[in-house]
C-alpha positions as CSV (number, residue, x, y, z in Angstrom):
1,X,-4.2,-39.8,2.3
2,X,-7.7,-38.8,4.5
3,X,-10.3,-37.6,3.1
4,X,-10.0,-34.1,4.4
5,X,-6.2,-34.1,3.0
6,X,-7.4,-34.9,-0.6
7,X,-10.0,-32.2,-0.2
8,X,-7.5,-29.4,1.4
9,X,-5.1,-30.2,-1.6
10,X,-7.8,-30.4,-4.3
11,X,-9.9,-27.5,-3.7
12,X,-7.2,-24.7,-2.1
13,X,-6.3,-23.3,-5.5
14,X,-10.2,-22.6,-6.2
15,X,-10.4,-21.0,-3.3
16,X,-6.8,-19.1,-3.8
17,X,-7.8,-17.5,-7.1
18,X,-9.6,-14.7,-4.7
19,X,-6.0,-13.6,-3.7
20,X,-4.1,-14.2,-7.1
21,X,-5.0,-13.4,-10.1
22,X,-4.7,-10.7,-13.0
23,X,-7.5,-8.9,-12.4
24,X,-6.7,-7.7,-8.8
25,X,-5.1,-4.2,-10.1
26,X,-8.6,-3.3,-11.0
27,X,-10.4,-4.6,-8.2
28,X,-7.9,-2.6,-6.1
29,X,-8.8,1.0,-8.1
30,X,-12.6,-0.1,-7.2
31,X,-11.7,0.2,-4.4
32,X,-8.8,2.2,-4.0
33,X,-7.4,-0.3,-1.1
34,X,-4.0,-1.5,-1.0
35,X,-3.5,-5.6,-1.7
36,X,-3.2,-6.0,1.6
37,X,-6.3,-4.2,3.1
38,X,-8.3,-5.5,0.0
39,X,-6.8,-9.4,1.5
40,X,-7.7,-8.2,5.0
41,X,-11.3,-6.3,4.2
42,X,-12.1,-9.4,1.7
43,X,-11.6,-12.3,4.1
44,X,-12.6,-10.7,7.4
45,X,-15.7,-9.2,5.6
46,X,-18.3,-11.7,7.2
47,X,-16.7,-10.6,10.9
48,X,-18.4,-7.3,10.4
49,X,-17.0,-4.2,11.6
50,X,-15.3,-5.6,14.5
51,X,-12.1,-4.2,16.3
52,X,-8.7,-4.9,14.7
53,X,-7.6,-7.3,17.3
54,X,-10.7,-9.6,16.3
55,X,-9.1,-9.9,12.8
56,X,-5.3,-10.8,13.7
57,X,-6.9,-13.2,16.1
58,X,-8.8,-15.1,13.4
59,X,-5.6,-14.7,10.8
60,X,-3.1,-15.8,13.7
61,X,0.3,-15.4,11.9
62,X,0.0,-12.1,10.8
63,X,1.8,-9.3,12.3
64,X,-1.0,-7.4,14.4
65,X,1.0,-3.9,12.9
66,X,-0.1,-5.0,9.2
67,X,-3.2,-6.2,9.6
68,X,-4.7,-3.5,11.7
69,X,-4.1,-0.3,9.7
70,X,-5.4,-2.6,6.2
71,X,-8.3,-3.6,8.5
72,X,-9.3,0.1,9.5
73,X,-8.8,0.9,6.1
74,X,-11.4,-1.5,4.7
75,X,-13.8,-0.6,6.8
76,X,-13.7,2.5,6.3
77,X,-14.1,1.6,2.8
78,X,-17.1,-0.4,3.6
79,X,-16.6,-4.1,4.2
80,X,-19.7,-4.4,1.2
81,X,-18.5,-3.0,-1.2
82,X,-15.1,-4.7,-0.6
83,X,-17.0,-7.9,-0.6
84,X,-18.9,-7.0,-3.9
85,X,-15.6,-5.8,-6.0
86,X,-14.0,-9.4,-4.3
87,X,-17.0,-11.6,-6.0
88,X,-17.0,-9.1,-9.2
89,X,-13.1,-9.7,-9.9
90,X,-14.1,-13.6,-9.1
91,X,-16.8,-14.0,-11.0
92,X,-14.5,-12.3,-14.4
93,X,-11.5,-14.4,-13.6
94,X,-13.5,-17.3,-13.3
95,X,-15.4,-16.6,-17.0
96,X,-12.2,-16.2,-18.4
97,X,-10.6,-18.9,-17.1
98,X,-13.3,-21.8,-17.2
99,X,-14.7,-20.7,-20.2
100,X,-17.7,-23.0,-21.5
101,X,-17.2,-24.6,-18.7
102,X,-18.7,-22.2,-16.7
103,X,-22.4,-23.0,-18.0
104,X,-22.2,-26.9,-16.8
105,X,-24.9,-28.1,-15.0
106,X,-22.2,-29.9,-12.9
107,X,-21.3,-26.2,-11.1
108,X,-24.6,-26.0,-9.6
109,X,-24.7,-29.5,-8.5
110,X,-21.4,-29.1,-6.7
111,X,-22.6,-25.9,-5.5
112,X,-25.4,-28.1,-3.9
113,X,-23.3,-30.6,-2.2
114,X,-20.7,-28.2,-0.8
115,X,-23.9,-25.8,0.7
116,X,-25.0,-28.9,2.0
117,X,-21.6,-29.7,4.1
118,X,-21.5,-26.2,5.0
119,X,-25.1,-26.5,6.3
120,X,-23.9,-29.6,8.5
121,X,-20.8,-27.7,9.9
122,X,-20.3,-27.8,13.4
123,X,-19.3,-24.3,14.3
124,X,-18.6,-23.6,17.8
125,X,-15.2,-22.4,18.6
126,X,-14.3,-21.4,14.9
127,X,-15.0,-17.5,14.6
128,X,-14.0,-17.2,10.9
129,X,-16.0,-19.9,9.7
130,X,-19.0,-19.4,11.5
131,X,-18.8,-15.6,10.2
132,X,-18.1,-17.0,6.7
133,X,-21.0,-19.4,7.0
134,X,-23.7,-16.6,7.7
135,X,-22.4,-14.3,4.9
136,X,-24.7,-13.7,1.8
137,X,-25.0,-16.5,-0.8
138,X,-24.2,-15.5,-3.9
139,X,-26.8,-16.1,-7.2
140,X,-24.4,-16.7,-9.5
141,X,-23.7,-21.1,-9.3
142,X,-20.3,-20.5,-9.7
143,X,-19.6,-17.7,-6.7
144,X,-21.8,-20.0,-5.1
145,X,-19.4,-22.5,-5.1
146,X,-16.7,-20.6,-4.6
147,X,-18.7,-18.9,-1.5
148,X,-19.2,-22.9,0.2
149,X,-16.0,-23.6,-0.6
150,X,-14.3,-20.4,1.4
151,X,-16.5,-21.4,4.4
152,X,-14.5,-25.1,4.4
153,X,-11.6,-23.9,4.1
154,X,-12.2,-21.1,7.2
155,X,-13.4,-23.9,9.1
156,X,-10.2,-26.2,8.5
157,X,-8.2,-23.5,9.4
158,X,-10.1,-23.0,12.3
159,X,-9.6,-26.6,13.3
160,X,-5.8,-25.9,12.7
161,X,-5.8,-22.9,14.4
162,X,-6.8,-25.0,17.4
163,X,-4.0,-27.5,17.1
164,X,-1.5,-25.3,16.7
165,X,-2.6,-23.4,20.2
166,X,-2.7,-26.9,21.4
167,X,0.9,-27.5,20.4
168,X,2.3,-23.7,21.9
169,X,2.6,-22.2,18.6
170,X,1.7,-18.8,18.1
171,X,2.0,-15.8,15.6
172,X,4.9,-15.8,13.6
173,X,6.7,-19.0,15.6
174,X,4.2,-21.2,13.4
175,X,5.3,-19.4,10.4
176,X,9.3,-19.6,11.2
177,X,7.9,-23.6,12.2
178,X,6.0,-24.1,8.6
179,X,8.5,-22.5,7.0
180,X,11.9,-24.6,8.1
181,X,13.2,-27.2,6.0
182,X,12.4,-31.0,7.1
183,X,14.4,-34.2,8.0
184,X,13.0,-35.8,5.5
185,X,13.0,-33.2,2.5
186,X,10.7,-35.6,0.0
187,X,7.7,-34.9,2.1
188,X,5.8,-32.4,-0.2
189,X,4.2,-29.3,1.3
190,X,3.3,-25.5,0.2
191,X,6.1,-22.9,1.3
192,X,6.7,-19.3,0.6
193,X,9.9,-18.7,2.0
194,X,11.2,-16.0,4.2
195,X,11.3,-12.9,2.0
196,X,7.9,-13.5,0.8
197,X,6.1,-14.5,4.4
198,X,8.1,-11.4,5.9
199,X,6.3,-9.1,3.2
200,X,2.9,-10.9,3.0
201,X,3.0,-11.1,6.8
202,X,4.6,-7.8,8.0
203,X,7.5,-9.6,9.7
204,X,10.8,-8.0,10.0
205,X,14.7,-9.8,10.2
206,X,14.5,-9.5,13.7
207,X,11.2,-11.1,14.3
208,X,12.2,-13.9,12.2
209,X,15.1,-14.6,14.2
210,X,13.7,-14.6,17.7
211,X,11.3,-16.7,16.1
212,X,13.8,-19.3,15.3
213,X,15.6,-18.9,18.5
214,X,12.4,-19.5,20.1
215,X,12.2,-22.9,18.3
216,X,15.8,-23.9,19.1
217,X,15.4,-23.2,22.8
218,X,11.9,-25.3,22.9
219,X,14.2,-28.0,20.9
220,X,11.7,-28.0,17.8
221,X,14.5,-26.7,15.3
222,X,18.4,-26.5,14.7
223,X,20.5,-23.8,12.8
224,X,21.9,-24.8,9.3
225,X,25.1,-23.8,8.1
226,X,24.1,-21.8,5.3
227,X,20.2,-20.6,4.0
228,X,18.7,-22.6,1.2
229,X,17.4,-20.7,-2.2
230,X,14.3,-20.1,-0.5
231,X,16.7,-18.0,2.3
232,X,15.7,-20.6,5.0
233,X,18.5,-21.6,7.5
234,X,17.6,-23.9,10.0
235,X,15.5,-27.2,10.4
236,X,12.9,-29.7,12.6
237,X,15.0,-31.5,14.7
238,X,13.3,-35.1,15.5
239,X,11.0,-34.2,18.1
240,X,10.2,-30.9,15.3
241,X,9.1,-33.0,12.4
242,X,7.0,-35.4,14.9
243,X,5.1,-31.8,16.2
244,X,5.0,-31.4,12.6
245,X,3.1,-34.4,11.5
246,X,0.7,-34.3,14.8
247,X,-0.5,-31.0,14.2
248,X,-1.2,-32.1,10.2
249,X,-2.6,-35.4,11.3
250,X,-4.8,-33.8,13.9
251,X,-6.2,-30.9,12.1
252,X,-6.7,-33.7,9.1
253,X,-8.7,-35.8,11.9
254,X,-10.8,-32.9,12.7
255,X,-12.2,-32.9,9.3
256,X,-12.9,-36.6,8.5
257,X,-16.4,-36.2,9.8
258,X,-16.9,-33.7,7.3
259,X,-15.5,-34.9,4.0
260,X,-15.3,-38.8,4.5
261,X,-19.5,-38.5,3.4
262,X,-19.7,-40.8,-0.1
263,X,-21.3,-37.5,-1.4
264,X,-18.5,-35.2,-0.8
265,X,-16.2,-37.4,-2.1
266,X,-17.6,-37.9,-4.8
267,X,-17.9,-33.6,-5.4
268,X,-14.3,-33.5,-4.6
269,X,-13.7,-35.6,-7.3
270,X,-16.0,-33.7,-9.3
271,X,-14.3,-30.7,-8.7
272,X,-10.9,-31.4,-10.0
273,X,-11.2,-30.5,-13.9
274,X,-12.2,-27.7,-12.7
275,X,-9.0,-26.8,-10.6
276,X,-6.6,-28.3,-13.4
277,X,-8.0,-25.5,-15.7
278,X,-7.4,-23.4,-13.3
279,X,-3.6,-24.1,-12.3
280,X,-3.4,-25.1,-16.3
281,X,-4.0,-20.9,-16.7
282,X,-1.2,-20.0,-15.0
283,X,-1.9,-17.6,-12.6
284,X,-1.1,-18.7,-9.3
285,X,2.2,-18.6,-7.9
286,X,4.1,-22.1,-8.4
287,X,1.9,-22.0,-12.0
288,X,2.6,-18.9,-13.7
289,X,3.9,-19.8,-17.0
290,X,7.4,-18.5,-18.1
């Protein structure tokens, strides 16, 4: 596995607990936002007040119609004090969760080295992240860290972004793309399923299936017989699965400048104690106790 692989994998549920966790419902009566305009007014903060279209750009596989409305409605909100409830929820779910924890002098050492990447970033061509990158800097060590590690993750997403543009995916075709089942179905990956990407992402039944008939005609996917328990129903044909592993190979290649550094590594490493407590607490989806 790369470097920037094992860094995606280990640090995306740090980063996560900003969109799941318990104390959302209050951070939403702070606010008085929906989820999804608190998600949208949250992570397009650091773009500033910018026009709508700025923000489904910089999402991609949102449905424009969701994300706009949620978008006016933050603003209008004030994209600070959006920001501010974000870090307050963070920096309670984060005390609870890590405990003790939270007082090692380890967090503001990984703080250090993840500030330092993101000081080293080159950012041309990757609006989120360069927004992101020029946001305020938390005190706190923790949000600190939590701050350098959103503005990584932006910019691999950015990087994706790029290959998937390079590749002719767009909108909710990478979705209904990300989202089909594999050839080989022991390759692991993160999925959602259709139900929950059509309500996260605004798509309806009919979107979803142009968006498959769109694969089908560009010979990426075929039609299954029946859906699978996650209501998925067709599949990357050959010539799907190798797009498949180009565009994660190529977004992974991106990044090797970045994390291959013996000192980010090394805070990788560092960091995962950190995310086992966090996916041990049970309060991200795929963790939640029963």
């Amino acid at each position: 596995m790369s470097s920037a692989r094992t860094a995606y994998e280990t640090l995306e549920p740090f980063h996560v607990l900003a969109y799941f966790n318990p104390g959302l419902k209050t951070a939403l009566d702070a606010t008085g936002l929906s989820a999804i305009a608190f998600y949208t007014g949250g992570r397009g903060a650091p773009l500033g007040a910018c026009a709508p279209s700025v923000v489904t750009s910089t999402f991609y596989n949102f449905n424009p119609a969701l994300i706009e409305p949620a978008w006016r409605d933050a603003v209008g909100v004030g994209l600070d004090r959006v920001s501010a409830a974000r870090y307050a929820m963070l920096d309670d779910q984060l005390r609870t969760i890590l405990g003790d924890a939270l007082d090692d002098p380890a967090i503001a050492e990984l703080a250090g080295a993840f500030e330092g990447a993101v000081t080293g970033l080159p950012l041309g061509g990757r609006a989120l992240a360069a927004a992101w990158a020029s946001s305020e800097v938390p005190d706190a060590p923790h949000l600190r860290l939590w701050r350098h590690v959103a503005v990584l993750r932006e910019w691999r997403g950015d990087n994706h972004i790029a290959t998937l543009i390079t590749h002719g995916l767009d909108g909710l075709d990478v979705v209904t793309f990300h989202e089909a089942d594999l050839p080989d179905p022991t390759v692991s990956r993160r999925i959602m399923g259709r139900e929950a990407i059509k309500f996260t992402r605004g798509w309806s039944d009919d979107d979803w299936e142009s968006s498959v008939d769109r694969l089908v005609a560009a010979g990426l996917a075929e039609r299954t017989d029946a859906p699978n328990k996650l209501g998925i129903a067709h599949r990357l044909t050959a010539a799907g699965a190798a797009t498949y592993d180009d565009i994660e190979a190529e977004t992974d290649a991106l990044g090797e400048t970045v994390w291959s550094s013996t000192e980010l590594t090394d805070a990788v490493t560092r960091m995962r104690p950190y995310v086992k407590t966090i996916l041990d607490a049970g309060v991200l989806p795929g963790t939640r106790k029963k």
